[in-house]
Rosetta silent file (secondary structure, phi, psi, omega in degrees, C-alpha in Angstrom):
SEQUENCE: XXXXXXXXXXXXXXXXXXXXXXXXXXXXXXXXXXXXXXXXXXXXXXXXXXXXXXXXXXXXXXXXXXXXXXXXXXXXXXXXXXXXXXXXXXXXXXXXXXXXXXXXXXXXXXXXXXXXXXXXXXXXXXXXXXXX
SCORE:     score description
SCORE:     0.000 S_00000001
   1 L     0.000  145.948 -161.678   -7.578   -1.993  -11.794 S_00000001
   2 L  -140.039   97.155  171.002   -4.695   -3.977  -13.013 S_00000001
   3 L   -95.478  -24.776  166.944   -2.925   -6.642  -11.473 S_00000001
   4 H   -21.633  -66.742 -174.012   -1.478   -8.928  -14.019 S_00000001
   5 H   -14.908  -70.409  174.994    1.777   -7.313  -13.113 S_00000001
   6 H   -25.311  -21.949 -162.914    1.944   -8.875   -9.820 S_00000001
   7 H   -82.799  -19.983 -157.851    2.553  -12.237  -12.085 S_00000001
   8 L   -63.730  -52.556 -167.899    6.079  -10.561  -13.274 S_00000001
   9 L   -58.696  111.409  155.766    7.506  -11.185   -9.501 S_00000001
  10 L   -71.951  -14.210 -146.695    9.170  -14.229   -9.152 S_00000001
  11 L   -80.573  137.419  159.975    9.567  -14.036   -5.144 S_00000001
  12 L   -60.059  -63.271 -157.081    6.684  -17.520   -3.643 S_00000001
  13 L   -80.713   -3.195  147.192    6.050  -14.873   -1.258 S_00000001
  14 L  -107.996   71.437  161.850    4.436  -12.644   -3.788 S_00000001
  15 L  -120.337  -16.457 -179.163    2.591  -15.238   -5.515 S_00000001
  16 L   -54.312  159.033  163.815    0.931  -15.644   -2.076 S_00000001
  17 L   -74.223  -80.246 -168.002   -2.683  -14.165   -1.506 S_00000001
  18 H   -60.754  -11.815 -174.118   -1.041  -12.485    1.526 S_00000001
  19 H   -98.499   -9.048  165.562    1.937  -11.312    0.062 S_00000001
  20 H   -92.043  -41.399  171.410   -0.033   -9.769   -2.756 S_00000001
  21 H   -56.051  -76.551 -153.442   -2.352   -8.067   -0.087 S_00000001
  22 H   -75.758   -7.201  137.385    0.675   -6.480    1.687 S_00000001
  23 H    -1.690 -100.809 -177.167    2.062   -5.671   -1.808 S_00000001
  24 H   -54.979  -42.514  166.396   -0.678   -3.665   -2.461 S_00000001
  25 H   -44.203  -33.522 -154.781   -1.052   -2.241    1.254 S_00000001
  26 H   -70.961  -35.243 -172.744    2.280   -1.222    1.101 S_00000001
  27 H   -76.127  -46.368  172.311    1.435    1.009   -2.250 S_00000001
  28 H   -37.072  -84.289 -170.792   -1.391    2.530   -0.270 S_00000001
  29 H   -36.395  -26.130 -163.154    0.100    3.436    2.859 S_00000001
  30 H   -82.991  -42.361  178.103    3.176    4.791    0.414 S_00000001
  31 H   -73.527  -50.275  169.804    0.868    7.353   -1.307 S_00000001
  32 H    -6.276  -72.374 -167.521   -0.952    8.370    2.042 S_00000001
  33 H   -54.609  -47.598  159.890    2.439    9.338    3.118 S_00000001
  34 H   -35.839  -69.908 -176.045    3.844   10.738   -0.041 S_00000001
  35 H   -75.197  -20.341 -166.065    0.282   13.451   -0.584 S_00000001
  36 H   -52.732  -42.764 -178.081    0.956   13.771    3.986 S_00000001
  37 L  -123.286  170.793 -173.709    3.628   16.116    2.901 S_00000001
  38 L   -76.146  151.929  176.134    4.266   19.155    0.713 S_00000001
  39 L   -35.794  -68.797 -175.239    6.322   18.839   -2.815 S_00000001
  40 L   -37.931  -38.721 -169.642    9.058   20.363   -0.809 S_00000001
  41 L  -124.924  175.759 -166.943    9.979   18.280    2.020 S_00000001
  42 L   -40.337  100.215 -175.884   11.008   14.694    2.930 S_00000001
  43 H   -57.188    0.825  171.306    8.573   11.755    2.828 S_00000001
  44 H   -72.126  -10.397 -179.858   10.366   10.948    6.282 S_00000001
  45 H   -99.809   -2.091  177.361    8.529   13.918    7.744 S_00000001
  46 L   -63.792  144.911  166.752    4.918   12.204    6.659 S_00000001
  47 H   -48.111  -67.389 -169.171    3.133   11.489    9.823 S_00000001
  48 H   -60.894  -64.900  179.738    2.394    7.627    8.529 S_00000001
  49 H    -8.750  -60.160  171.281    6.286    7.505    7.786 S_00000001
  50 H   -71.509  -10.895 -176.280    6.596    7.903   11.271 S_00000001
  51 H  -117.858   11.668  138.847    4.375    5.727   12.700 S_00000001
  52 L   -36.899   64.618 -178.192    5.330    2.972   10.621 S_00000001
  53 L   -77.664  102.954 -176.519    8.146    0.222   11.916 S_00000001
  54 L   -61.797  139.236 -178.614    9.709   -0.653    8.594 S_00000001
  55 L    95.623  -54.029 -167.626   11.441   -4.166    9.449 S_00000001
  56 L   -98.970   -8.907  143.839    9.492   -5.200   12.653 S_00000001
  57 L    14.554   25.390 -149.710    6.000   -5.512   11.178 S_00000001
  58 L   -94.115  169.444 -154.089    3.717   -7.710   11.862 S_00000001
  59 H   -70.764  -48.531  156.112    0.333   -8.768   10.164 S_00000001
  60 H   -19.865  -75.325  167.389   -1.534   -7.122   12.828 S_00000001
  61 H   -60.352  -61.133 -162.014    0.174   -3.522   12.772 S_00000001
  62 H   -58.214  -46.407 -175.867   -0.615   -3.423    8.905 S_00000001
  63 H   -53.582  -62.183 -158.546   -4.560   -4.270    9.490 S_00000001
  64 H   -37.265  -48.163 -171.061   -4.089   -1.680   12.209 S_00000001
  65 H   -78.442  -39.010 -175.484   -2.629    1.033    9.725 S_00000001
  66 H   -77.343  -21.154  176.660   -5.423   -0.161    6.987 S_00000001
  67 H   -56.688  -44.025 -148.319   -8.371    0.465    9.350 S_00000001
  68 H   -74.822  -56.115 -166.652   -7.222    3.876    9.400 S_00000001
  69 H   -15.784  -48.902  161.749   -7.421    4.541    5.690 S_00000001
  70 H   -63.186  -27.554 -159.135  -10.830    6.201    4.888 S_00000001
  71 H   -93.823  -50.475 -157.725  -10.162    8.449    7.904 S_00000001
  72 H   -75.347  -53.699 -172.278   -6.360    9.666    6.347 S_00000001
  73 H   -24.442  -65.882 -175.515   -8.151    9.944    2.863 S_00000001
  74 H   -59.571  -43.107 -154.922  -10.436   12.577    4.106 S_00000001
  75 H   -72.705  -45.193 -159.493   -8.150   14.246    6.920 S_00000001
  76 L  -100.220   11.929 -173.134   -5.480   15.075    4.133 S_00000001
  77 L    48.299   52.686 -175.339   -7.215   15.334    1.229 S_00000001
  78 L   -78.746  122.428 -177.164   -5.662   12.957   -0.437 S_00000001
  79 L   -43.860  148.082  163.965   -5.945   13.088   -4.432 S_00000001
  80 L    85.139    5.942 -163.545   -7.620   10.029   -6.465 S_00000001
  81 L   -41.584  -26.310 -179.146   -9.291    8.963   -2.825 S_00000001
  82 L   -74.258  -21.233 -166.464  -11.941    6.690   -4.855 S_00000001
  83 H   -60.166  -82.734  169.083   -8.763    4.852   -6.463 S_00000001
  84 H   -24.000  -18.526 -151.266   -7.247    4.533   -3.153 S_00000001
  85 H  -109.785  -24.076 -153.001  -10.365    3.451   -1.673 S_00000001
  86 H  -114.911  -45.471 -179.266  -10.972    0.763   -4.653 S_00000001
  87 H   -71.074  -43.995 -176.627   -7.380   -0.472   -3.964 S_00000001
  88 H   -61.976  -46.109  171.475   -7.419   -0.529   -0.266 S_00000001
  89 H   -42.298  -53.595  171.201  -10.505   -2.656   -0.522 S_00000001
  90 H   -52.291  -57.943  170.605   -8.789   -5.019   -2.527 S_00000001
  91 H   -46.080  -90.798  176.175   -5.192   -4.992   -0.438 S_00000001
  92 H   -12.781  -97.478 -148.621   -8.495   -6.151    2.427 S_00000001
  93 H   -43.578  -65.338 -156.618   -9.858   -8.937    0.444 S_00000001
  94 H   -62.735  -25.280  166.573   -6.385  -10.148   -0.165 S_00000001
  95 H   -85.515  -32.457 -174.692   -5.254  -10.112    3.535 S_00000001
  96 H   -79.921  -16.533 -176.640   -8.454  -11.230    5.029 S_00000001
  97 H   -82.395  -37.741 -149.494   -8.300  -14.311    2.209 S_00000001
  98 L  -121.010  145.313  171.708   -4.338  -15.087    3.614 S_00000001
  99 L  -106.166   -8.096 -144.563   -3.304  -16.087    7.024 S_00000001
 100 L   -94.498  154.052  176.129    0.339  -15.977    6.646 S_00000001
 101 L  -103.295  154.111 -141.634    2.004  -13.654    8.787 S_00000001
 102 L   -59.325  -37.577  175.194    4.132  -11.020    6.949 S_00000001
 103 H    60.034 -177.742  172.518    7.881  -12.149    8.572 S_00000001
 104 H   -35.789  -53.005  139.715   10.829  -10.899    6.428 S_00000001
 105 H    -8.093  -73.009 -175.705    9.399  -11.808    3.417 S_00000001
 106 H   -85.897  -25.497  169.904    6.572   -9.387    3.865 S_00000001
 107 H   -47.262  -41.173 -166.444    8.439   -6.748    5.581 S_00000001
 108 H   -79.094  -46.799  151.782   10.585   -6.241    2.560 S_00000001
 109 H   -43.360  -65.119  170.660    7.978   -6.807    0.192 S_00000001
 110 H   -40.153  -29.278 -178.279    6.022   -4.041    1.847 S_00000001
 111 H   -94.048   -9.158  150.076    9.153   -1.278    1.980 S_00000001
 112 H   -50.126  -60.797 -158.382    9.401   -1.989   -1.405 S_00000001
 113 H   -81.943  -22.005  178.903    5.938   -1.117   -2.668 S_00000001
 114 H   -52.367  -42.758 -170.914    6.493    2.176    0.243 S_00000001
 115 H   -86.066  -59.356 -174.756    9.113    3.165   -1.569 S_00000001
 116 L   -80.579   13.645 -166.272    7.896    2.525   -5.547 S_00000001
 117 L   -27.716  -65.962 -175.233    4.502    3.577   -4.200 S_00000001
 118 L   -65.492  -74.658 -160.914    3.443    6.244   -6.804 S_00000001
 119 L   -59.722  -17.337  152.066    4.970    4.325   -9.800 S_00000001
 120 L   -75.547    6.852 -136.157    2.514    0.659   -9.031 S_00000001
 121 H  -117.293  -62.935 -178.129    0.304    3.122   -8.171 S_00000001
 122 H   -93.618   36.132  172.304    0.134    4.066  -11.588 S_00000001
 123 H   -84.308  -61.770 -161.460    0.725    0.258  -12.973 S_00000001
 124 H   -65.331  -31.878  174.776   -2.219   -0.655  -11.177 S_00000001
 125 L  -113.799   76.124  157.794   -4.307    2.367  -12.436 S_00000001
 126 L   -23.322  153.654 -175.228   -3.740    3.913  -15.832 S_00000001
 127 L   -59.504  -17.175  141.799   -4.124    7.378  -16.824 S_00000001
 128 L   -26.942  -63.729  177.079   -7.834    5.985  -18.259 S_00000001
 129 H   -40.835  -51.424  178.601   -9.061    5.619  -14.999 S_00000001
 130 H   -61.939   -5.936 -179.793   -8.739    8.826  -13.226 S_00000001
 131 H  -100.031   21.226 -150.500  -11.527    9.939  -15.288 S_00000001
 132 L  -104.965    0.000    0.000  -13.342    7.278  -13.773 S_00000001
């Protein structure tokens, strides 16, 4: 796993311990949604998509959505699940180490990494890995 990236970001709030957790949540939750639906259609029609309020956030609703995570792995078969599972853990440490609550800051951060999900996705894991 590879985070040194994370350094490239000038933004204080991701230099934060929490702002690096919802970073990284944010990458989860974006592949969840992403494998939720078929090649064909929208990620606006994933099920997490929807239960997601991008903007209106709080620190709270994200643990809430991260609890869930082992359980979505499994329901949907999501590909790479130990990677995910190895990440999510981390995105944990890194929230449960930070108090700050996410505010604009993290909202934005977070639709960011929602949105570039799959491409940190594979920053953070190289093609080395999956054979892991």
């Amino acid at each position: 796993m590879k985070l040194d990236w994370l350094n490239e970001f000038s933004d204080p709030y991701l230099k934060s311990t929490s702002g690096q957790g919802v970073l990284l949540s944010g990458i989860i939750l974006g592949m969840i949604a992403k494998y939720q639906v078929s090649k064909e259609e929208e990620i606006d029609s994933a099920p997490m998509f929807k239960q997601l309020m991008f903007g209106k956030m709080q620190r709270r609703d994200l643990l809430r959505h991260l609890s869930r995570v082992p359980e979505l792995i499994r329901a949907y078969d999501i590909p790479y699940k130990n990677l995910l599972e190895k990440l999510s853990g981390k995105a944990g440490d890194l929230l449960l180490k930070g108090t700050a609550e996410m505010g604009v800051d993290g909202n934005f951060a977070f639709s960011v990494a929602f949105l570039n999900a799959s491409e940190y996705f594979w920053r953070i894991f190289g093609k080395s890995e999956i054979g892991e």
